[in-house]
C-alpha positions in Angstrom: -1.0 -9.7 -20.2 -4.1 -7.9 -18.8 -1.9 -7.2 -15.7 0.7 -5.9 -17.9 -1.5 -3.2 -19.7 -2.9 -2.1 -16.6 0.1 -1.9 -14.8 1.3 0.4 -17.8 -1.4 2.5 -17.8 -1.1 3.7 -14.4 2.5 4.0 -14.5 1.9 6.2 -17.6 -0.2 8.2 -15.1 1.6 8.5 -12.3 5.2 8.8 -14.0 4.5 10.0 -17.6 8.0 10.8 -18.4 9.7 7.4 -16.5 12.0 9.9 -14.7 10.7 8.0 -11.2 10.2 4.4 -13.0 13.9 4.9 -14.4 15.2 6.3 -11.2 13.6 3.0 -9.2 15.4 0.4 -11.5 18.6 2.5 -10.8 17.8 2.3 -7.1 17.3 -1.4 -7.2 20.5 -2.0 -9.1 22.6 -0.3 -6.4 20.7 -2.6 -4.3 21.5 -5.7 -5.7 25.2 -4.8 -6.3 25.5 -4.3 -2.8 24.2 -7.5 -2.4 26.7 -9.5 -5.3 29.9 -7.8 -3.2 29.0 -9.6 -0.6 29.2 -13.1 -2.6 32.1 -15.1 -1.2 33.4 -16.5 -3.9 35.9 -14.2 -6.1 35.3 -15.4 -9.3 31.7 -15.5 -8.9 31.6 -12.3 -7.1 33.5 -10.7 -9.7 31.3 -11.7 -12.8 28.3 -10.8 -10.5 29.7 -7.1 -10.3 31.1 -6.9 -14.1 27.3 -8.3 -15.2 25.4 -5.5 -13.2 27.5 -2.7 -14.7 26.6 -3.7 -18.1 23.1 -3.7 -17.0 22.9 -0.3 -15.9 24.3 0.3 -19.5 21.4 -1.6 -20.4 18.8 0.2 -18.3 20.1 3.4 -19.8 19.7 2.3 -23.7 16.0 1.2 -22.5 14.3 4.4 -21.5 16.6 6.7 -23.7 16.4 4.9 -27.3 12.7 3.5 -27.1 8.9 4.3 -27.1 7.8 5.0 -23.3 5.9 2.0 -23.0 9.1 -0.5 -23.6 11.0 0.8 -20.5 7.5 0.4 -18.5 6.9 -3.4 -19.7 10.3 -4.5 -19.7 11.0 -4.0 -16.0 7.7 -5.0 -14.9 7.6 -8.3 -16.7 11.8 -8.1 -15.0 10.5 -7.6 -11.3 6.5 -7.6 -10.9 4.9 -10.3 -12.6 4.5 -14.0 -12.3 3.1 -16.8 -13.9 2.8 -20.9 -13.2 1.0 -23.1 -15.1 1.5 -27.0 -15.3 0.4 -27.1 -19.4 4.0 -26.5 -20.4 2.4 -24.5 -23.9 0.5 -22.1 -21.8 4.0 -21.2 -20.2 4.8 -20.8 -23.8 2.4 -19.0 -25.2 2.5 -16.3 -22.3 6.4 -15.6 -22.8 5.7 -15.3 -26.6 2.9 -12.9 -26.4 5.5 -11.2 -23.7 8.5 -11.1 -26.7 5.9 -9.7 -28.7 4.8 -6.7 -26.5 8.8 -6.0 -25.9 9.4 -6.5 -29.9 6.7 -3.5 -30.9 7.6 -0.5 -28.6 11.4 -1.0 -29.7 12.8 1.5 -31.7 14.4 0.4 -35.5 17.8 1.7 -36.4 18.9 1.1 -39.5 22.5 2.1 -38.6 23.1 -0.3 -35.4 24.0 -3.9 -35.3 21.0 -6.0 -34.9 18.6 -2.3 -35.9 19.2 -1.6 -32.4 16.6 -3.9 -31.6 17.6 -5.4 -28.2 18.0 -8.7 -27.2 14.5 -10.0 -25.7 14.8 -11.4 -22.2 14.8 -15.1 -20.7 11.4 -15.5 -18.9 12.4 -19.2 -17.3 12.7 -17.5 -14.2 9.3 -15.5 -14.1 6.9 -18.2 -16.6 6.8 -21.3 -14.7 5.4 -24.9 -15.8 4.5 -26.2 -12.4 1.9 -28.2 -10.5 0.6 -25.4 -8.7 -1.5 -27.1 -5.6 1.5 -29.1 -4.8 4.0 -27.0 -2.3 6.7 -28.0 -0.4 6.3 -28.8 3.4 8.8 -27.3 5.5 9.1 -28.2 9.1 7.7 -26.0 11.1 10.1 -23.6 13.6 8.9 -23.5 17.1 8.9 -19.9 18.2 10.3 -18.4 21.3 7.9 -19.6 23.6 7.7 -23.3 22.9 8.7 -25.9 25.6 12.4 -26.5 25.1 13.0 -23.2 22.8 17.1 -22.9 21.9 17.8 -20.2 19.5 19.8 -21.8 16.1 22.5 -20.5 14.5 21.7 -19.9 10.7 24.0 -21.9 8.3 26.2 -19.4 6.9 26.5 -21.5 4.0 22.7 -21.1 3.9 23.3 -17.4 3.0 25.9 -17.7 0.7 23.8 -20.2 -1.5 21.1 -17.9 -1.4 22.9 -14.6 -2.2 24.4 -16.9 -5.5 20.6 -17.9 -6.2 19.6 -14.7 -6.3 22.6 -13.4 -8.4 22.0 -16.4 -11.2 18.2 -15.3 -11.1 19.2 -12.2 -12.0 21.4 -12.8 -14.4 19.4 -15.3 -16.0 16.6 -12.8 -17.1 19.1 -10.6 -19.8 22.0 -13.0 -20.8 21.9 -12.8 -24.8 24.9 -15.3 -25.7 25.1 -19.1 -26.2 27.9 -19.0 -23.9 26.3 -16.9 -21.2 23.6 -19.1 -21.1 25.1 -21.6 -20.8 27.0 -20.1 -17.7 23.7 -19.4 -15.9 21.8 -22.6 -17.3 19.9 -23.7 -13.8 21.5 -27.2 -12.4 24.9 -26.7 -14.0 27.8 -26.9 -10.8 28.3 -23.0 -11.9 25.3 -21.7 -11.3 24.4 -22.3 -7.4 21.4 -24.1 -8.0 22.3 -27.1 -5.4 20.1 -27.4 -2.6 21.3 -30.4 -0.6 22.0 -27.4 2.0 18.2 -26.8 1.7 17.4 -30.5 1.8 15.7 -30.1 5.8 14.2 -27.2 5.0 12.3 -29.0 2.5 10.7 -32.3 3.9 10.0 -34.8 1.7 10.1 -33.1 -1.6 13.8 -32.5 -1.7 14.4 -34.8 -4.4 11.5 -32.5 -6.1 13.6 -29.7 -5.3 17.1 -31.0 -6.9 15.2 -32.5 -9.8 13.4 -28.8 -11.2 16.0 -27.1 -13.6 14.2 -25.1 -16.0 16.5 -23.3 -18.2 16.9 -22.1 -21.9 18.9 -25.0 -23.8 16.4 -27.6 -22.8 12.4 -27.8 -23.3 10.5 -27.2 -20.4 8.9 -29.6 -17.9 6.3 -28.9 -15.5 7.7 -29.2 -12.2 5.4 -31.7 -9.6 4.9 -29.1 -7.0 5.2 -25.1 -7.0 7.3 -23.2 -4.3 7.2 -18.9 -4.7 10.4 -18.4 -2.9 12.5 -21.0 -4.4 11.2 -20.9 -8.4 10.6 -16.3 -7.9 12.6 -15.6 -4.5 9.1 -14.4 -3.1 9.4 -15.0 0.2 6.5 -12.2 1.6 3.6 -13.4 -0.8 2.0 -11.6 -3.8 0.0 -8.2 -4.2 -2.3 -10.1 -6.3 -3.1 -13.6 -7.8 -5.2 -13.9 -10.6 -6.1 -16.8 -12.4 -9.1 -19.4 -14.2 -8.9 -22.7 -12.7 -10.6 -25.6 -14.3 -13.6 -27.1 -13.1 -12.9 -30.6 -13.0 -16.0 -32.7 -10.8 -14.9 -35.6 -8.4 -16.1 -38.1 -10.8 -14.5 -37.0 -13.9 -11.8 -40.4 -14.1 -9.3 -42.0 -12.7 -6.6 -39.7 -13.4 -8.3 -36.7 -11.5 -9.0 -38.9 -8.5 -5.0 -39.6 -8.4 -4.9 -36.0 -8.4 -7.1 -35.7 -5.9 -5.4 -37.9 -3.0 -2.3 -36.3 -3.8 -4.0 -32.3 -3.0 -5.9 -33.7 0.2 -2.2 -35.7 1.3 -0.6 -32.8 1.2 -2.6 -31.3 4.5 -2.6 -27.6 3.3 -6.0 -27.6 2.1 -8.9 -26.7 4.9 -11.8 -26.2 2.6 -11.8 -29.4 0.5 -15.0 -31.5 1.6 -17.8 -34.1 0.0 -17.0 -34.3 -3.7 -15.0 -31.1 -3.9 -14.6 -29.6 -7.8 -11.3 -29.0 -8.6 -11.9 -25.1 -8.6 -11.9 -25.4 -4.4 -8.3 -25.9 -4.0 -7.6 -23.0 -6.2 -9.3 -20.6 -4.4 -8.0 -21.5 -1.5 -4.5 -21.5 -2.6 -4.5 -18.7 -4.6 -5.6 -16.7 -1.1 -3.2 -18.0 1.1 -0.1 -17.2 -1.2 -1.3 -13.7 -0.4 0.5 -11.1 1.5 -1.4 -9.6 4.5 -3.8 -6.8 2.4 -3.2 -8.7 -0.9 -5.5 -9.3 -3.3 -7.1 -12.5 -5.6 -9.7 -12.8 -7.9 -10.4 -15.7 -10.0 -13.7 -16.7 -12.5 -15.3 -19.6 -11.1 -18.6 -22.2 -12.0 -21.3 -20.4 -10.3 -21.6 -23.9 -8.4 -19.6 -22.2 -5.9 -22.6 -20.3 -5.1 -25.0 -23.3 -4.3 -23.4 -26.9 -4.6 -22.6 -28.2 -1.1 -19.1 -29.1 -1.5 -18.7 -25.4 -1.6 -19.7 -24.8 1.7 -17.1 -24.9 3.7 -15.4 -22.9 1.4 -17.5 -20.7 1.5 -17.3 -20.5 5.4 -14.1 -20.1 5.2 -13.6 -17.7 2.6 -16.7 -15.7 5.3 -14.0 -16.2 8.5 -10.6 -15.9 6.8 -11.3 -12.8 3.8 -12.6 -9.6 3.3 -15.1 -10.4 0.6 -15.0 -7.0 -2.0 -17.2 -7.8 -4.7 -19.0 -10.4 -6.3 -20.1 -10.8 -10.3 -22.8 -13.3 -10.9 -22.6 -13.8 -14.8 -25.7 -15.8 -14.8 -26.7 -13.7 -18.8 -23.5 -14.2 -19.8 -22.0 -17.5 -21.6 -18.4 -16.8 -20.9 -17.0 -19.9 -22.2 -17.7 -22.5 -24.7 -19.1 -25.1 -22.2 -22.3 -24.9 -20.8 -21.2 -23.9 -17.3 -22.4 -20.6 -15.7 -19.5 -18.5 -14.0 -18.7 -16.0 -11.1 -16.1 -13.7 -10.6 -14.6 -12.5 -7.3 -12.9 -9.9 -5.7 -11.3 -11.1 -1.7 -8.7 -9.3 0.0 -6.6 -11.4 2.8 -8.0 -9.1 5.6 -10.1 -10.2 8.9 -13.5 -11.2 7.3 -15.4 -9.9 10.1 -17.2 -7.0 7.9 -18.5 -9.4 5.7 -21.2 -9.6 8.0 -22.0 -6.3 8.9 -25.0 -4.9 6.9 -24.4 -1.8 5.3 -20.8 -2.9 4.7 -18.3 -2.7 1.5 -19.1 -5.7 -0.3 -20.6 -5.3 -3.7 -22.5 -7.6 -5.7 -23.7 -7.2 -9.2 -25.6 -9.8 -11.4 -25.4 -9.1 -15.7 
């Protein structure tokens, strides 16, 4: 939600009438019709094309009927934000306080079905209750100059799934009726969602794969591993990632040390060492699902600054980041607990500068 407001607030800046804001969704609709014609499929092809009409219907109604602000959050929430959590209420809670922020800049009308209040949309596609440390591991693809190198033709059957993925996604977000819904409901033989095609793409968490259907008639269940491009169709990495991990120590019970082999199994991890707290594989993670120039900040135990399992992180973080600035809150109790926190600021950039003197980082202590 704090990305939200700000995210408003500048566009109210930059755009304080939504002339370019309402000009980009149009742009992005054209797009993505272009896109649905190409679906093979008639039937499929043709709901596709009849759905996105409708929608720029429903772009229309948004900026011209409502306060300024609801045309802003609605199509940033739409194609901007992002969130996974494995507590299933947290994923809960943040589409709720989402409905809510819709709900108020919505103009009544007394003399419309429904007050002209429009439907709110389905956030299963952009709220996500995952196991975020656990990806999915692809084989790699040996590039052009590795011994024995043959080009591969792509599965054309490959594309067509993935043009129908991205149609359903879509559509998922604004459907309104029982019927609809249940149309687009993810795993249903309608809606595109099969991935045997994907199945050597993904290793050995295929079954994962088939298994995750979140959708609207059904409660939700945190998935067992988290994948940007198959759950958001982010295939590029974020701008930003944002986020307060918990601090969980190595010798906090059995459960967390199940946890723990299944993290360091995985192989992704290069910064997990001695007695590693929880928080380690965050950082790291939350960096490398980063486009090139991206940003993440996260508040952490202030541990990371002098425990010893934080050192290779830290040496890391030195080689791999450009390290922006740095908050030690060591007068300031942010939470409950008795733990001490800092907040950072890294940008996925060479890391070189970090030790220049003179340079850009910036620390502060309150």
């Amino acid at each position: 939600m704090g990305i939200l407001n700000k995210l408003v607030f500048i566009l109210g800046k930059l755009d304080p009438h939504n002339a370019e804001w309402k000009q980009r969704q149009l742009t992005r609709l054209a797009s993505v019709t272009e896109a649905a014609e190409q679906i093979e499929e008639s039937a499929s092809r043709d709901r596709a094309v009849a759905d996105l009409e409708k929608e720029q219907a429903r772009i229309e109604e948004a900026f011209q009927r409502n306060e300024l602000d609801y045309g802003r959050k609605l199509f940033l929430i739409q194609n901007c934000i992002y969130g996974v959590d494995i507590q299933t209420i947290a994923v809960q809670i943040a589409k709720l306080r989402c409905f809510i922020t819709l709900v108020v800049d919505q103009r009544r009308d007394d003399h419309r079905p429904n007050l002209g209040i429009q439907a709110l949309p389905n956030l299963e596609t952009k709220f996500i209750a995952a196991d975020s440390l656990l990806g999915i591991t692809r084989p790699p693809v040996p590039g052009e100059d590795s011994p024995g190198y043959q080009p591969v033709m792509r599965n054309p059957r490959i594309e067509e799934v993935e043009r129908r993925i991205a149609e359903v996604r879509r559509r998922h977000f604004s459907v309104t009726t029982p019927s609809s819904r249940r149309n687009t409901e993810y795993g249903t033989p309608r809606c595109a969602w099969n991935c045997r095609l994907y199945s050597p793409r993904m290793g050995c968490r295929a079954k994962s794969v088939r298994s995750w259907r979140p959708g609207i008639l059904r409660p939700p269940q945190a998935a067992d591993f988290f994948d940007p491009e198959w759950m958001f169709g982010v295939t590029d990495g974020f701008d930003i990632t944002i986020g307060n991990p918990p601090y969980v120590r190595a010798d906090s019970g059995q459960e967390h040390l199940v946890m723990r082999r299944a993290i360091e199994a995985t192989g992704d991890y290069e910064t997990l060492w001695e007695k590693w707290d929880l928080y380690i594989p965050f950082v790291e993670r939350a960096y490398k699902l980063l486009k090139p120039g991206g940003l993440t900040t996260m508040i952490v135990s202030d541990a990371f600054c002098h425990a010893k399992y934080a050192q290779k992180a830290q040496t890391w973080l030195l080689r791999h980041s450009r390290i922006l600035r740095l908050d030690f809150l060591s007068q300031i109790k942010v939470f409950d607990a008795a733990v001490r926190n800092v907040t950072y600021l890294i940008q996925r950039a060479e890391g070189q500068g970090n030790r220049l003197s003179g340079g850009c980082t910036k620390v502060s202590l309150a």
